[in-house]
Every structure is written in structure tokens, then in C-alpha cells.
KOLLO-223884 format. One record per atom (N, C-alpha, C): x, y, z. Coordinates in steps of 0.1 Angstrom, whole numbers, plus 5000, padded with zeros to 4 digits. Layout:
# residues N
@c1 X; c2 Y; c3 Z
...
This chain:
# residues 65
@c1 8069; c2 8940; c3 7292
@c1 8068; c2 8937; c3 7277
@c1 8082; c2 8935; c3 7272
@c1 8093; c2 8942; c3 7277
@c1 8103; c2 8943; c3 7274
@c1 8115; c2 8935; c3 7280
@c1 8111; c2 8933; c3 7291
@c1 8117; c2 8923; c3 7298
@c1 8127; c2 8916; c3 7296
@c1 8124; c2 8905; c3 7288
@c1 8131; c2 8893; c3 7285
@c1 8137; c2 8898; c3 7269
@c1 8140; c2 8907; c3 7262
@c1 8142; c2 8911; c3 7250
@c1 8156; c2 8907; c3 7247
@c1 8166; c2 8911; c3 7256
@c1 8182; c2 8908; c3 7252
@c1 8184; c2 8894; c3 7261
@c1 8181; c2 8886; c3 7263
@c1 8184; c2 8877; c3 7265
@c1 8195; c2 8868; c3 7256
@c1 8206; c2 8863; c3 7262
@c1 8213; c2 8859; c3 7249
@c1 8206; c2 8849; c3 7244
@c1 8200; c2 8841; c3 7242
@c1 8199; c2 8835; c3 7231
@c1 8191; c2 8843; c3 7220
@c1 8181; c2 8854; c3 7227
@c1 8179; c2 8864; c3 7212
@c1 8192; c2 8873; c3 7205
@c1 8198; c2 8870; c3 7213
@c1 8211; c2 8882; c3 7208
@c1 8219; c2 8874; c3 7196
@c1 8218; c2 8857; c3 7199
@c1 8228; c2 8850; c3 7191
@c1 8221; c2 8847; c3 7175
@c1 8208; c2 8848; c3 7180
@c1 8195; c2 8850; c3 7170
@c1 8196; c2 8861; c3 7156
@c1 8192; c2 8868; c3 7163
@c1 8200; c2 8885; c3 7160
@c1 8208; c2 8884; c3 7151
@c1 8222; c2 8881; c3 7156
@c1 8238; c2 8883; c3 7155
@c1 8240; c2 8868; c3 7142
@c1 8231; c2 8862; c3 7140
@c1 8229; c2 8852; c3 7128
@c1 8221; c2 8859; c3 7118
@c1 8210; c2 8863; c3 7118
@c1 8205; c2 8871; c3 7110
@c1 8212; c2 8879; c3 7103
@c1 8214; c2 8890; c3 7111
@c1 8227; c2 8897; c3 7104
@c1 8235; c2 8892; c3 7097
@c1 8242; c2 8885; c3 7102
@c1 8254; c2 8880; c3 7097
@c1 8250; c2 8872; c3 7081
@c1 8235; c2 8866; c3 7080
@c1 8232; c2 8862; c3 7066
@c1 8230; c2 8872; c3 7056
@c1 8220; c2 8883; c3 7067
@c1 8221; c2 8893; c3 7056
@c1 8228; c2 8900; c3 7049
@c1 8240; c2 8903; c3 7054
@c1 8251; c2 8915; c3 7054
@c1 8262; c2 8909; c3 7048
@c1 8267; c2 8897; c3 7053
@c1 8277; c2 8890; c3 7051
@c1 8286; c2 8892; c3 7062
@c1 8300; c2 8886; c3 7062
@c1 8309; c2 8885; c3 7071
@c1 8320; c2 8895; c3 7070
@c1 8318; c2 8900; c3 7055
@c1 8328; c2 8914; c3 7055
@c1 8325; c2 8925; c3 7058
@c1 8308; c2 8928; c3 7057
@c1 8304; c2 8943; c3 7062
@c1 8296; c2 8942; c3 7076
@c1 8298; c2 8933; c3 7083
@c1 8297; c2 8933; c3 7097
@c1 8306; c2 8941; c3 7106
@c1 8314; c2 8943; c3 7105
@c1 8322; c2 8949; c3 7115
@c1 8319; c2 8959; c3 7110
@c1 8320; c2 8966; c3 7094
@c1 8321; c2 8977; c3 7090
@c1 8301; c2 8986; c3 7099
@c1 8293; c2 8978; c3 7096
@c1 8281; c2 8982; c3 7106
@c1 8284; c2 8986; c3 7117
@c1 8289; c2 8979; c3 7128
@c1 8292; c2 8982; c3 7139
@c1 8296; c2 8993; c3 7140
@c1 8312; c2 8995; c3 7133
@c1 8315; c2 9005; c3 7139
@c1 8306; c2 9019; c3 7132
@c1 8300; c2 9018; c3 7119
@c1 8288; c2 9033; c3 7118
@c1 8282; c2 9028; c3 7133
@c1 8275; c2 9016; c3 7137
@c1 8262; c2 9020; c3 7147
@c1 8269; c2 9028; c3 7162
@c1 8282; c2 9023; c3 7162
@c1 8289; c2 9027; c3 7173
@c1 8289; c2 9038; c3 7173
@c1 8300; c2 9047; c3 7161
@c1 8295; c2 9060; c3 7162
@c1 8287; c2 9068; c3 7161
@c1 8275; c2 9061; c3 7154
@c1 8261; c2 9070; c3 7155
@c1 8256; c2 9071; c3 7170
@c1 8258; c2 9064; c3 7174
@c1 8253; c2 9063; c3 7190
@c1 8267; c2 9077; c3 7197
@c1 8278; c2 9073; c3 7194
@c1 8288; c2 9084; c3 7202
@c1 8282; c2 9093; c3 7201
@c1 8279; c2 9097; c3 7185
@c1 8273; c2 9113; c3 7185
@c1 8264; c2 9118; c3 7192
@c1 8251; c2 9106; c3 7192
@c1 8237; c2 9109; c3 7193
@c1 8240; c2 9117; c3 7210
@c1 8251; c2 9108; c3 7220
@c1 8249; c2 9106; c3 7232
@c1 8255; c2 9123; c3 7234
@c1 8266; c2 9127; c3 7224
@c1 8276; c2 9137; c3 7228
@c1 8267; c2 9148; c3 7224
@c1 8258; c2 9146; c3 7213
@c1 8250; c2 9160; c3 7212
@c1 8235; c2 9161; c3 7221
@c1 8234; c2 9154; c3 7228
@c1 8223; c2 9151; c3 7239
@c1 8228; c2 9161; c3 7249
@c1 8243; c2 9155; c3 7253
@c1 8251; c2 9163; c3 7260
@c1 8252; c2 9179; c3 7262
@c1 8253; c2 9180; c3 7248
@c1 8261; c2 9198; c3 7242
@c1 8240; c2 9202; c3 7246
@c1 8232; c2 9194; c3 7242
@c1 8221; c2 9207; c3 7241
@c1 8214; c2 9209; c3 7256
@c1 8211; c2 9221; c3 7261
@c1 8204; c2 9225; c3 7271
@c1 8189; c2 9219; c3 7277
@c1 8191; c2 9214; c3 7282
@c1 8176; c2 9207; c3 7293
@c1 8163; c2 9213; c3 7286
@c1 8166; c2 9228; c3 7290
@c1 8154; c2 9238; c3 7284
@c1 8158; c2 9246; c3 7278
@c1 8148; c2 9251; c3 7270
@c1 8151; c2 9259; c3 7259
@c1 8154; c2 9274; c3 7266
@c1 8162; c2 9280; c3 7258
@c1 8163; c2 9294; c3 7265
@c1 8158; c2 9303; c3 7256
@c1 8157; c2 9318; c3 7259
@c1 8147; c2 9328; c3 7255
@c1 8158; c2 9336; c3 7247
@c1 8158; c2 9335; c3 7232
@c1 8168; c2 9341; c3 7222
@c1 8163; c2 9349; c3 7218
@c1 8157; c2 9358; c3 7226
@c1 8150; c2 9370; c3 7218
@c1 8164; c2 9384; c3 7219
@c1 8162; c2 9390; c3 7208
@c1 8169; c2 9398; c3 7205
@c1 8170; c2 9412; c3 7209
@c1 8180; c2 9419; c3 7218
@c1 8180; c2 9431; c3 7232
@c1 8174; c2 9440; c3 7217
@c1 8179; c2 9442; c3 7211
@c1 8181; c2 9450; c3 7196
@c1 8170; c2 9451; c3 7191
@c1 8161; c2 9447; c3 7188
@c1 8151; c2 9441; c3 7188
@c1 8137; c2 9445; c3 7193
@c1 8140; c2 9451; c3 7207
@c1 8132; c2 9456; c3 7216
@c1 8124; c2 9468; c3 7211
@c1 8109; c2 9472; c3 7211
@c1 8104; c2 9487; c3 7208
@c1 8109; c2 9493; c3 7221
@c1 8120; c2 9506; c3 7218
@c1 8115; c2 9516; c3 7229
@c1 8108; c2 9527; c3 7226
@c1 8101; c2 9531; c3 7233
@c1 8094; c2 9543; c3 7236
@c1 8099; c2 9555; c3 7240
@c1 8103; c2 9563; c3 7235
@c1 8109; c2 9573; c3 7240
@c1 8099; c2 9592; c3 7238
């Protein structure tokens, strides 16, 4: 389905679009938010744990005594 999606001539397609809607001054300025949003997304993907871990609290615990 997805296949053929970036093909350049969709990309130059695209990259016109844009460029009518936005203009030629805040093009670049997009990029670079989309750039960084992606840095982050990738670097806090990074930082979080595969699986969740068990934050239960020692303190917390009933003892019986």
C-alpha cells in the first residue's frame, strides 16, 4: 500500500505544495521545528524503558508483626 509513497516525483509534489502554502520564508523555519521534533521524539524513545517496571513502594508494604 505503501510502497511507492516517496517516490521523488511525490516528494517534488509535496515540496510545491508546501512551498505555496507557507511561503518561501517559513519553509526552512518548518523544517527545522519538524527536525527537532523528530530529534526529541527519537531521544525520548531512547531514555524510556522497553517495559514497564514495578514502582511499588518498599515503605509502603503491610507488615505483620
Amino acid at each position: 500500500m505503501l510502497e511507492g509513497l516517496f517516490q521523488p516525483t511525490h516528494l517534488i509534489i509535496i515540496f510545491a505544495i508546501a512551498l505555496l502554502v507557507f511561503g518561501p520564508k517559513k519553509l526552512p523555519e518548518l523544517g527545522k521545528g519538524l527536525g527537532e521534533g523528530i530529534r526529541a521524539l527519537k531521544e525520548g524513545m531512547k531514555d524510556t524503558p522497553a517495559t514497564p517496571t514495578d514502582n511499588k513502594n518498599p515503605e509502603s508494604k503491610d507488615t505483620k508483626a
